[in-house]
N, C-alpha and C positions, 0 to 999 in steps of 0.2 A: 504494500500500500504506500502509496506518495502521501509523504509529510509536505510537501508545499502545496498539495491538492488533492483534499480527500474524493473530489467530486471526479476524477481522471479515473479511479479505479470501480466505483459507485456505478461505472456505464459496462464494467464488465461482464454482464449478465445478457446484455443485450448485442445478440449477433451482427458482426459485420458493422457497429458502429464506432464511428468515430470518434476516440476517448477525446481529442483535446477539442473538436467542435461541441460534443457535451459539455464539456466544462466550463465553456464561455460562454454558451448558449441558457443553461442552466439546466435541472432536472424536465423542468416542464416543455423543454426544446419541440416546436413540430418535425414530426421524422422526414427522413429526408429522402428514403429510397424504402421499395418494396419487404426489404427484408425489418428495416425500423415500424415499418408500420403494421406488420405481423409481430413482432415483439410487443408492441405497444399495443393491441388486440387481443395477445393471449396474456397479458398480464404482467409482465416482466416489471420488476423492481424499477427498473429505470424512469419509469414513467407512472406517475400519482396520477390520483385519480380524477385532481385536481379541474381538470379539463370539463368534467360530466358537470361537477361543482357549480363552477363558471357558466355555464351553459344554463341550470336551471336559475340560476340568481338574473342572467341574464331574460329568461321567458318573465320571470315573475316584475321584473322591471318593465318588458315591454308589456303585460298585463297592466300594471302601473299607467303606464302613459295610456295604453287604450279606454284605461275605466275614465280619468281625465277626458283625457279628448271626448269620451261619449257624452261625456256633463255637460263640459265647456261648450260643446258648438252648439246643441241646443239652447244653451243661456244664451249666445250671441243671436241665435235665428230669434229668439222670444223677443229681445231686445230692439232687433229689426222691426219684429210688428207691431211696436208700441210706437215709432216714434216713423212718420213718413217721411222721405225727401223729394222735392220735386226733379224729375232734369233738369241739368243747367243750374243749379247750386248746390251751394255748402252741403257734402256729405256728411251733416250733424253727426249723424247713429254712427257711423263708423268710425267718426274721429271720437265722439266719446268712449267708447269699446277699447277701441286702442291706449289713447290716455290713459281709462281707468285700469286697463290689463299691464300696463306700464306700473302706473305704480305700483298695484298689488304686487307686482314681478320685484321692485325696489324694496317693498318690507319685506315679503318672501323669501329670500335668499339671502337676505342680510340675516333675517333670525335662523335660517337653517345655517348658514355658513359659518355667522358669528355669534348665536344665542343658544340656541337647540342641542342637545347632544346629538351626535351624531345617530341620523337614521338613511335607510335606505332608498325609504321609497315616496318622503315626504315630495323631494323635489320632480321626480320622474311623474310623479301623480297630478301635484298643483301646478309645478313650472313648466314642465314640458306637457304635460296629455293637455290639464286645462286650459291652464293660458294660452298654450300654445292653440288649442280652438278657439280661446273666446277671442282672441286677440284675430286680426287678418292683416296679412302684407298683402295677400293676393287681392282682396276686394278692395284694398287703401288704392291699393295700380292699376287697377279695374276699373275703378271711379276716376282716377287723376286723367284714364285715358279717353273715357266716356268726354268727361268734360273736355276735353282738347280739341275732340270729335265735334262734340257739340260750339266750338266756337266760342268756350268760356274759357281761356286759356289766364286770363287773371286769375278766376275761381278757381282755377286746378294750379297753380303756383303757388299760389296760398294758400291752399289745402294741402299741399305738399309740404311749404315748408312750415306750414304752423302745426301740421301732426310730426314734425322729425323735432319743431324745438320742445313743442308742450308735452310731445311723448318722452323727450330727454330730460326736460325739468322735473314731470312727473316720476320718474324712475329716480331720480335723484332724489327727491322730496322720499320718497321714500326708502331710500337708502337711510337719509337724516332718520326718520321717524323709525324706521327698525334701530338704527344704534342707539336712540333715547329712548326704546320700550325701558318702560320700568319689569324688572327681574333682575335674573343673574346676571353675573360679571357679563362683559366682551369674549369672548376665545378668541382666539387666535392661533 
């Protein structure tokens, strides 16, 4: 056994591989040729199980975002039918959507990143599945072009750039407002 590298003899179980690309690679290396990959099939030391692991934390994450997103875009369609726009103006509903999904997104991950202990599926669920629906780039660009179309190109300039700064301020504002919740300390 190597004293400067337990991990060089560690791959000796596993046929026809390569000790010193293991050892850099690490135990959980992807195989690299037919005979690694039957090694790693039938079980061989070399290779944890680690992989399967990964894979389910992975599903239950993308579960995460989907339970999200199924919320989120119904909240935004619901929110579409309360409030009307005409052609040819200010896309009210969708610049308030966005703003407001901005901010929540600025407390949100200021408490998960810097308040919260550490969880898995707080953000994959609220930040990415819902917000990520209730929020829209694609209907903000949908509308900037409609109105372009339509010959309101002041109205779509301004709608443009007053959803990139009130969406920026908003997310900031809430940055502020997550680091002054009252609770526990900051992490870091």
């Amino acid at each position: 056994m190597s004293e400067d590298n337990p991990l060089v003899d560690a791959t000796a179980s596993v046929p026809h591989a390569d000790r010193s690309d293991r050892a850099v690679q690490g135990m959980n290396a992807a195989p690299e040729n037919c005979d690694d990959i039957d090694a790693a099939q039938s079980g061989s030391a070399a290779f944890s199980a680690r992989p399967r692991r990964r894979h389910g934390e992975r599903v239950r994450r993308l579960a995460a975002i989907g339970a999200g997103g199924a919320l989120g875009a119904p909240a935004r369609y619901e929110l579409s039918l309360l409030v009307h726009t005409r052609p040819g103006t200010f896309p009210w509903t969708t610049f308030w959507i966005n703003v407001s999904g901005s901010f929540v997104l600025g407390v949100l991950l200021t408490l998960v990143s810097e308040r919260w202990p550490p969880t898995r599926f707080v953000r994959p669920f609220a930040a990415i599945g819902f917000l990520g629906a209730y929020t829209t780039w694609s209907t903000f660009m949908v509308e900037a072009n409609l109105l372009i179309k339509a010959g309101a190109v002041a109205v779509a300039v301004t709608y443009v750039v007053a959803s990139l700064l009130v969406g920026f301020g908003a997310v900031s504002f809430g940055v502020v407002l997550g680091r002054a919740w009252p609770g526990s300390e900051r992490r870091m």
